[in-house]
Structures are given as C-alpha cells and as structure tokens.
VOTI-931343 format. One record per residue (C-alpha): x negated, z, y; residue number from 1; residue in three letters. Coordinates in Angstrom, 3 decimals, decimal comma. Each point is the difference from the previous one (the first is absolute). Example, Ala and Ser with C-alpha at 12.3 -4.5 7.8 and 13.67 -1.06 7.14 Angstrom:
BEGIN
<east -12,300 up 7,800 north -4,500 num 1 residu ala> $
<east -1,370 up -0,660 north 3,440 num 2 residu ser> $
This chain:
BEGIN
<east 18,641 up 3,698 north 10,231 num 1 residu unk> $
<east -2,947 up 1,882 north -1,844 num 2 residu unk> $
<east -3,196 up -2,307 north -0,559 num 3 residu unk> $
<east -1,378 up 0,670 north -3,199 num 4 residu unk> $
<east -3,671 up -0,786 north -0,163 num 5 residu unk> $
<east -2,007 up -0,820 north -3,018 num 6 residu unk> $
<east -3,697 up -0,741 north -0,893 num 7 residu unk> $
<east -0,558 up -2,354 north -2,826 num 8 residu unk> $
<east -3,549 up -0,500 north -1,750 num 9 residu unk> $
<east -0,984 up -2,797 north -1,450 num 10 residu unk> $
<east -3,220 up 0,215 north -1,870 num 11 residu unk> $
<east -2,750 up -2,383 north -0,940 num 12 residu unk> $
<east -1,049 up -2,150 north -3,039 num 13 residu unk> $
<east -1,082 up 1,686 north -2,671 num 14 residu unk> $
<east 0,841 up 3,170 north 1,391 num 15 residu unk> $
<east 3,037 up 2,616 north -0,081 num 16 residu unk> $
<east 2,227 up 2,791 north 1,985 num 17 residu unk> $
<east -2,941 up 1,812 north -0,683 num 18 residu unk> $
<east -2,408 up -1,853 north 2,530 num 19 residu unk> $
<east 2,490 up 1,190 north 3,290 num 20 residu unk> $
<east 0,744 up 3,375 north -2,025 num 21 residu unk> $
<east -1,573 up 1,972 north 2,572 num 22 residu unk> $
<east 1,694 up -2,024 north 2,901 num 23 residu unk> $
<east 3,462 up 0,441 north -1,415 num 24 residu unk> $
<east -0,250 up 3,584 north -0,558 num 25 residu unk> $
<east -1,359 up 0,858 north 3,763 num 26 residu unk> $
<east 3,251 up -1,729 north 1,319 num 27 residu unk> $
<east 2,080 up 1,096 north -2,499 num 28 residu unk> $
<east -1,583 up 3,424 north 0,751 num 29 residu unk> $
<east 0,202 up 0,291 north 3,769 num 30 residu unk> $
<east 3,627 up -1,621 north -0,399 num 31 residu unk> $
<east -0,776 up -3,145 north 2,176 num 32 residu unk> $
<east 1,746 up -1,903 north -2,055 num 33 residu unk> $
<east 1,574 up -0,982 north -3,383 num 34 residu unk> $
<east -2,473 up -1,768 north -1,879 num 35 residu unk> $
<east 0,306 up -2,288 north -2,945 num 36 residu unk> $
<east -2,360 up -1,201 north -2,026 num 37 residu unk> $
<east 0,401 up -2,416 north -3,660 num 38 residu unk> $
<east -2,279 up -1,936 north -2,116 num 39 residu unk> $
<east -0,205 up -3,880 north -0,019 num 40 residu unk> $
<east 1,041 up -1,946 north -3,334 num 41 residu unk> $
<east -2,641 up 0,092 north -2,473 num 42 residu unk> $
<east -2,646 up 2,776 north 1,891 num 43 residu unk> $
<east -0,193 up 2,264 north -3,498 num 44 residu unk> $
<east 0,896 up -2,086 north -2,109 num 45 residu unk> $
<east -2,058 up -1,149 north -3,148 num 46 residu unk> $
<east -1,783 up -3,300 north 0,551 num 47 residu unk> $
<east 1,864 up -1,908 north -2,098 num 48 residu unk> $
<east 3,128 up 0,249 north 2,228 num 49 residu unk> $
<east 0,105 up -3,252 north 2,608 num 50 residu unk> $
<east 1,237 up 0,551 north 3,424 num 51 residu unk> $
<east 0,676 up -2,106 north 3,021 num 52 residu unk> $
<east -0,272 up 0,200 north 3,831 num 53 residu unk> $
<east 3,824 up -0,191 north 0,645 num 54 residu unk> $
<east 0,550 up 2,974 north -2,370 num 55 residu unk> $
<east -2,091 up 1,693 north 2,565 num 56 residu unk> $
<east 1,765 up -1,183 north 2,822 num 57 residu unk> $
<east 3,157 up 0,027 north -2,133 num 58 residu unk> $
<east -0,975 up 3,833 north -0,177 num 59 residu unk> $
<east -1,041 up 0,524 north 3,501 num 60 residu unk> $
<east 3,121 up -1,761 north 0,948 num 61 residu unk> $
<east 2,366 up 2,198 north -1,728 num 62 residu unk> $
<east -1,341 up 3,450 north 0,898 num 63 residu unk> $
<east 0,033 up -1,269 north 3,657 num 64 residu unk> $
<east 3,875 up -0,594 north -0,689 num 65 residu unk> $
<east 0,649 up 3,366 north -2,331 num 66 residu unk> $
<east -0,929 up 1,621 north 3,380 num 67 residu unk> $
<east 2,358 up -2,064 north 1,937 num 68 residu unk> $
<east 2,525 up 0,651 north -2,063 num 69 residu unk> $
<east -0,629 up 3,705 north 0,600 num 70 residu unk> $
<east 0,462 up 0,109 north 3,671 num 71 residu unk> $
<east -3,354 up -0,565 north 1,319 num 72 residu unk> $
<east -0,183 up -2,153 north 2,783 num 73 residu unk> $
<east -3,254 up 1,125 north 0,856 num 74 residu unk> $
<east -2,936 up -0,860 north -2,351 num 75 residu unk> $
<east -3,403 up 0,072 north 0,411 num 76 residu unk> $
<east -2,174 up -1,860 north -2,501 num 77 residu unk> $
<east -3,904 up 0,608 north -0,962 num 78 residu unk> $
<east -1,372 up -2,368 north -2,369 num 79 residu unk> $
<east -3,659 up 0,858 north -1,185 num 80 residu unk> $
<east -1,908 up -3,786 north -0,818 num 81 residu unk> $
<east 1,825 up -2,029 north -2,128 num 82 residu unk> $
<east 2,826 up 2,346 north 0,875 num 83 residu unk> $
<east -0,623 up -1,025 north 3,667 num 84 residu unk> $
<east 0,768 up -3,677 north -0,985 num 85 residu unk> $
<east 3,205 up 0,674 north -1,155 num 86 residu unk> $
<east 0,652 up 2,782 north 2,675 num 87 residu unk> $
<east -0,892 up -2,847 north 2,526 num 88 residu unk> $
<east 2,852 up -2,282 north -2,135 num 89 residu unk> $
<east 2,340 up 2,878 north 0,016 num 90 residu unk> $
<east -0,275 up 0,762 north 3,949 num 91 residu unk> $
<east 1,312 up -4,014 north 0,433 num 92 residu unk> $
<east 2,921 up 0,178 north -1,434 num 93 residu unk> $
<east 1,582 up 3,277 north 0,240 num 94 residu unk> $
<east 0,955 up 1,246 north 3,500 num 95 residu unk> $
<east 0,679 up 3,369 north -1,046 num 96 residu unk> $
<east -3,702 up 0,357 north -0,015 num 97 residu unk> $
<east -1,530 up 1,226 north 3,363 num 98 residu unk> $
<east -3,128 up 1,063 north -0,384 num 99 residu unk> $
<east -3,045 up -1,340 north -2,221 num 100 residu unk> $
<east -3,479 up 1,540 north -1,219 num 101 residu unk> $
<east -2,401 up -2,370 north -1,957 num 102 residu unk> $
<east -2,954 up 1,542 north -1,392 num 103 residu unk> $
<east -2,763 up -2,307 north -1,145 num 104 residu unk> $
<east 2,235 up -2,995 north -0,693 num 105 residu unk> $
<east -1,332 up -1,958 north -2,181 num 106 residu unk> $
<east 0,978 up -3,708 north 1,752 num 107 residu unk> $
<east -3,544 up -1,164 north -0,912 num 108 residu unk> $
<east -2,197 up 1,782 north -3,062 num 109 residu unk> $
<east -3,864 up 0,592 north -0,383 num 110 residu unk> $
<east -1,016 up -1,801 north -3,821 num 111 residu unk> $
<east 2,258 up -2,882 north 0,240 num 112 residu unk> $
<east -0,894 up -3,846 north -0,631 num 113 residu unk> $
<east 2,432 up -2,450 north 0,008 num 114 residu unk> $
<east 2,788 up 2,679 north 0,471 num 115 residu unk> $
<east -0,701 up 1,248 north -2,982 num 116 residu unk> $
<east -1,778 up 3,985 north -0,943 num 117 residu unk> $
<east -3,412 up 0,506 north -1,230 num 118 residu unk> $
<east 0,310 up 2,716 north -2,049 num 119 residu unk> $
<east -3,878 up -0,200 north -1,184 num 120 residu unk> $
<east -1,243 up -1,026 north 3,002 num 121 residu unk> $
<east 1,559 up 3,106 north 1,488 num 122 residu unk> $
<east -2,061 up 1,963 north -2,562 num 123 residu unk> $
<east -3,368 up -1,779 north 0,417 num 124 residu unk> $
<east 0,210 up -0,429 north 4,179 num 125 residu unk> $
<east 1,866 up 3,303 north 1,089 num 126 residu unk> $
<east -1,728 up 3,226 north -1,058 num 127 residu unk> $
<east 1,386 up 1,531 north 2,645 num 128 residu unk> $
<east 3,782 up -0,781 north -1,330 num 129 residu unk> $
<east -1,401 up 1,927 north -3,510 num 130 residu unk> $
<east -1,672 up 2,812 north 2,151 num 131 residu unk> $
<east 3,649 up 0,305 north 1,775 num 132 residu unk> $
<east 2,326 up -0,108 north -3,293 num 133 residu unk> $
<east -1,339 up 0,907 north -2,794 num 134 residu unk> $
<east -0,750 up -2,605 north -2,882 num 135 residu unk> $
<east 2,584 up 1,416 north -2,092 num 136 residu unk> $
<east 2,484 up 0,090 north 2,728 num 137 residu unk> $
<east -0,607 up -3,665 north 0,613 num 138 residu unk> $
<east -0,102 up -1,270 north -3,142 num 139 residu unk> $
<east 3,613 up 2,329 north -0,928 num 140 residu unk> $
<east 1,665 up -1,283 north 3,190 num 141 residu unk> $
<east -0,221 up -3,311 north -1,189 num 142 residu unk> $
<east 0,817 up 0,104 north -3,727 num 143 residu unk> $
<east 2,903 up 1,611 north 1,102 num 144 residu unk> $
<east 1,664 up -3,059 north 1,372 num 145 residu unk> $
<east 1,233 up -3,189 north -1,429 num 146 residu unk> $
<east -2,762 up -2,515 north -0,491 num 147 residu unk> $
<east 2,081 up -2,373 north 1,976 num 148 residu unk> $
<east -0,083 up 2,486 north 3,130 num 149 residu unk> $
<east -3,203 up -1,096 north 1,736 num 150 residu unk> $
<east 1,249 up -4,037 north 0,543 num 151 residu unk> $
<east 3,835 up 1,362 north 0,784 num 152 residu unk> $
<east -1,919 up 2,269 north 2,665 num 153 residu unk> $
<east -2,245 up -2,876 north 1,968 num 154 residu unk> $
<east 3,396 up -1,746 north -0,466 num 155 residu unk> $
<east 1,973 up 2,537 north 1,862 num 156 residu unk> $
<east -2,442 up -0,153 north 2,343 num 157 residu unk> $
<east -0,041 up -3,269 north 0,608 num 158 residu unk> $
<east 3,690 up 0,031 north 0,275 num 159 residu unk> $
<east 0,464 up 2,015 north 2,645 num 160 residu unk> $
<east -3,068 up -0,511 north 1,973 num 161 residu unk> $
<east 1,833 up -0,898 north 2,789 num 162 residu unk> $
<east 2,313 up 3,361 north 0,376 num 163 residu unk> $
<east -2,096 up 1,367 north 2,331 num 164 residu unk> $
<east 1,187 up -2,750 north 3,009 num 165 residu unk> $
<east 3,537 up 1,474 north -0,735 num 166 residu unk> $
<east -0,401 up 3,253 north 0,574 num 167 residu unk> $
<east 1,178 up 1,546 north 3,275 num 168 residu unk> $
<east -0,056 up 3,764 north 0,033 num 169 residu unk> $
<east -2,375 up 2,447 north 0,705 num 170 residu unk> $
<east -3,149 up 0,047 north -2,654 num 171 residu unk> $
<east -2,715 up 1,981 north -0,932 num 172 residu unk> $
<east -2,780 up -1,171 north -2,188 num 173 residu unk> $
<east -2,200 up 1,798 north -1,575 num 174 residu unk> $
<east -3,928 up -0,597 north -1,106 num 175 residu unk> $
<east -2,511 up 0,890 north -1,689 num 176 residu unk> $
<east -3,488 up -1,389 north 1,034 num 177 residu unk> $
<east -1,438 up 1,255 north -3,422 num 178 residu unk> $
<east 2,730 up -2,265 north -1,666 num 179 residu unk> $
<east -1,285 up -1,706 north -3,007 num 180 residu unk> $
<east 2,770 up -1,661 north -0,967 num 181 residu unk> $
<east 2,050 up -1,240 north 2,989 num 182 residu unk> $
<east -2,207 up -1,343 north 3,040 num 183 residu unk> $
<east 0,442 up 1,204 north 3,812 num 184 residu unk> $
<east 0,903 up -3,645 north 0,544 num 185 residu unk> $
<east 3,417 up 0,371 north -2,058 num 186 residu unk> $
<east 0,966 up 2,893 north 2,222 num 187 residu unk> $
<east -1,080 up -1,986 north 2,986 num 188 residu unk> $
<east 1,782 up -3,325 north -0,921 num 189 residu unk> $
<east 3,464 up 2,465 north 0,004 num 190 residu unk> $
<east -0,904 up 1,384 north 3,003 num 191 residu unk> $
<east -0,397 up -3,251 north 1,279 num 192 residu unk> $
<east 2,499 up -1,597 north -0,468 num 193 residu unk> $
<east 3,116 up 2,452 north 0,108 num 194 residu unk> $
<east 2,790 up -0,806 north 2,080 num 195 residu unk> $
<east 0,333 up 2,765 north 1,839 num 196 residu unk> $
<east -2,454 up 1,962 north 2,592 num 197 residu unk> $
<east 0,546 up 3,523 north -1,561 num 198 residu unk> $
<east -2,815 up -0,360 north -2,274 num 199 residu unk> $
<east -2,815 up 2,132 north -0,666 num 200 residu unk> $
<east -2,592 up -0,281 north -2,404 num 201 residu unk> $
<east -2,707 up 2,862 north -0,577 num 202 residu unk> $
<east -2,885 up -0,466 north -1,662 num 203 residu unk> $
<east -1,532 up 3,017 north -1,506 num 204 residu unk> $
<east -3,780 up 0,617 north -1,272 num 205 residu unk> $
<east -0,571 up 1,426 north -3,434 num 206 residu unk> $
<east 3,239 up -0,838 north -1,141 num 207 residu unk> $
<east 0,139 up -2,435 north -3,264 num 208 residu unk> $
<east 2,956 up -1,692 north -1,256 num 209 residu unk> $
<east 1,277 up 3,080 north -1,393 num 210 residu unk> $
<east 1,491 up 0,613 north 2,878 num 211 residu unk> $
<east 2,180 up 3,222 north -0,271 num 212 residu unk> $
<east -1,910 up 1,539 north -2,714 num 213 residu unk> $
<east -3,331 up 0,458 north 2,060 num 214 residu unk> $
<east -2,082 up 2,428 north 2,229 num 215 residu unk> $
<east 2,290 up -1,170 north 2,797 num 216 residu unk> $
<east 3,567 up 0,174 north -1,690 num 217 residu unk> $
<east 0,578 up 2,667 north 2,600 num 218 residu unk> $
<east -0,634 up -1,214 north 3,080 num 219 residu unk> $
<east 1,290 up -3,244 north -1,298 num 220 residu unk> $
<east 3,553 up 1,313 north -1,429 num 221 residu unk> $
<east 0,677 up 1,844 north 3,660 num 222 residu unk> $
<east -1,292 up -3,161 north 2,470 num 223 residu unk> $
<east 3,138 up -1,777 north -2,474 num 224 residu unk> $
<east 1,914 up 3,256 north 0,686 num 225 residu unk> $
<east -0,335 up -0,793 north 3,980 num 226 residu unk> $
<east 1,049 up -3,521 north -0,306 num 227 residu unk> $
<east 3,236 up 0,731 north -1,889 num 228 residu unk> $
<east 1,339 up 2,453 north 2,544 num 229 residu unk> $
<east -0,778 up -1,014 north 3,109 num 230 residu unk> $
<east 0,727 up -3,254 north 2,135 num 231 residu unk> $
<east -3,258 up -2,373 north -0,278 num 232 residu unk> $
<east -1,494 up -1,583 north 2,502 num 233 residu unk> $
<east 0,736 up -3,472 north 1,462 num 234 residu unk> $
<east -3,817 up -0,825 north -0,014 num 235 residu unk> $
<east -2,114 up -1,493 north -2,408 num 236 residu unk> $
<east -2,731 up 1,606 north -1,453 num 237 residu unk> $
<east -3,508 up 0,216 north -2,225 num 238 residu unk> $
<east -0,979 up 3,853 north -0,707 num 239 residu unk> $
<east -3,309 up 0,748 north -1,761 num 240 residu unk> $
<east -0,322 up 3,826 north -1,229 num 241 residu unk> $
C-alpha cells in the first residue's frame, strides 16, 4: 500500500493563506509534500458577517476529512497561533495525523483582561506591535472580521485549552522571543504539558509573531522541513537560536 502524505496549514486569527504563503510554496516546491492550505469562516469577510468557533473547527474538521477521503493516511498539520489551537484540537481526534508543528500558539494572549482583547490598550502599551505591522495592516486585519470574532476566539481558546494533554505524537513548536502578541509562556505551557516525549520547542531571537513572513522565514521553513522527513528524537528538548 502507497502512503500518501499531506501537509495541512492552518493559519491564525485575523490572518490568511497568505501568512504561511512562503512555507507552502518551499514544500510544495522541493516536492516534500502535498500541501493544503484554506481560509477559516469569516477571515475576509465584511464585518457585518457573524461567525462562530465551531464553524472554525467545523472547517478545520472537514478539510482534515476531504483529505481522508482522498487517500491520505499520512497528514501532517501546522497551525500558526490561533491556528495552533485548533491544530492542537485537530491532532486529538484524528489518527491519520502523525506529525504536528505549532508555531506561536496562541493558548494564552498578551492584551487580555478577563479573557477578553484590548484592542486600545494594544495601541497605547505595544509600540513595538505597530513598529512590527503596520498601523494600517492592523487596523485592516481586524475590520475584516466579524465583530463577534474576538469573544468566539478567547472562547475557542478556552475550549480547548486542555488539547495539549491529549496529544501524543511527535511536536515541534515554534517561537518567537520578539512575539508581541502570543507570550513564550503559551508555547511553554504546550510544551509542557504534551503527552508525548517527542517534543521540541525552539525559541528563536528576532523573530515576532509573524512568524513565516520574517528575516528568519528561511531558516525557519527548512528546520520544519527536517522535522517532517526524518524520524524525531525520543528526547525532550528546549533550543534557543
């Protein structure tokens, strides 16, 4: 029998295929593997459109099964902070999926209070977020999605906060220490408490939130590269780089 292997991205809240554009193309390029990538219910669409956390999962869900239903009985799944949440969801229920990549998954969130975002306090107390996406960028990001989208997100979140204690097969996780948005300790609390010991989590300097779109896409895109063709380790480990 002929394994057919897959990579599905999930991307991040308020974000797009566009984010992991430059991942998906290097794989699809070097013909690692077939890669498939979709956008999440409501991600550009007008603000006046509501949306709700199981029509992301809902979504999620059915793409993982499209590629069932295709003959791929191998799938490898890279969810990119919000996207890691639901990645993490995904990875529990489906054993067709073997190998998982979480970049910056956003478990816990910088400008929350009471589970809740702070949108201006964002602007007033992170200059550095401005500095790293532009104000328009910001600003456009969010008016594109429902104005329900920010309480279904903290709810999706607080949904499946626990997916990480489920998860048994080999991880990588991927941080930023420049991340202005989702704090080392969310990468840390999946790392700690995944049930399996082929984990890794890197932690990379002068890398921000946007993870695949930065000086260090490169060198980023081919560590993922390594860990989806080859056998990981059994140990546990922290890198810095």
């Amino acid at each position: 029998m002929r394994f057919r292997k897959a990579v599905l991205l999930v991307h991040g809240f308020a974000g797009g295929t566009y984010d992991e554009e430059f991942l998906a193309n290097y794989l699809e390029l070097n013909r690692i593997l077939d890669v498939y990538a979709f956008t999440l219910p409501g991600h550009g669409s007008t603000f006046t459109v509501k949306i709700t956390k199981e029509a992301w999962i809902e979504k999620a869900e059915s793409v993982v099964q499209m590629l069932i239903d295709n003959g791929y009985n191998q799938i490898y799944v890279i969810g990119h902070s919000m996207g890691g949440v639901i990645a993490s969801h995904l990875a529990t229920k489906y054993p067709q999926i073997k190998k998982l990549v979480l970049a910056a998954p956003a478990f816990h969130c910088f400008a929350t209070k009471n589970g809740e975002f702070q949108i201006l306090d964002v602007m007033k107390t992170g200059p550095e977020l401005i500095k790293t996406y532009s104000g328009g960028e910001v600003f456009s990001r969010f008016f594109k999605l429902p104005v329900n989208a920010v309480k279904e997100f903290f709810s999706l979140v607080s949904t499946y906060k626990d997916a990480p204690k489920s998860i048994n097969i080999p991880t990588l996780i991927i941080q930023g220490k420049n991340d202005q948005v989702v704090p080392i300790e969310s990468s840390k609390y999946v790392y700690n408490n995944l049930n399996t010991k082929k984990k890794t989590l890197i932690l990379y300097d002068k890398v921000t939130h946007d993870v695949f779109r930065g000086e260090r896409k490169e060198e980023i895109t081919k560590q993922i590269e390594k860990f989806l063709v080859s056998s990981p380790n059994q140990d546990e480990k922290i890198i810095e780089l």
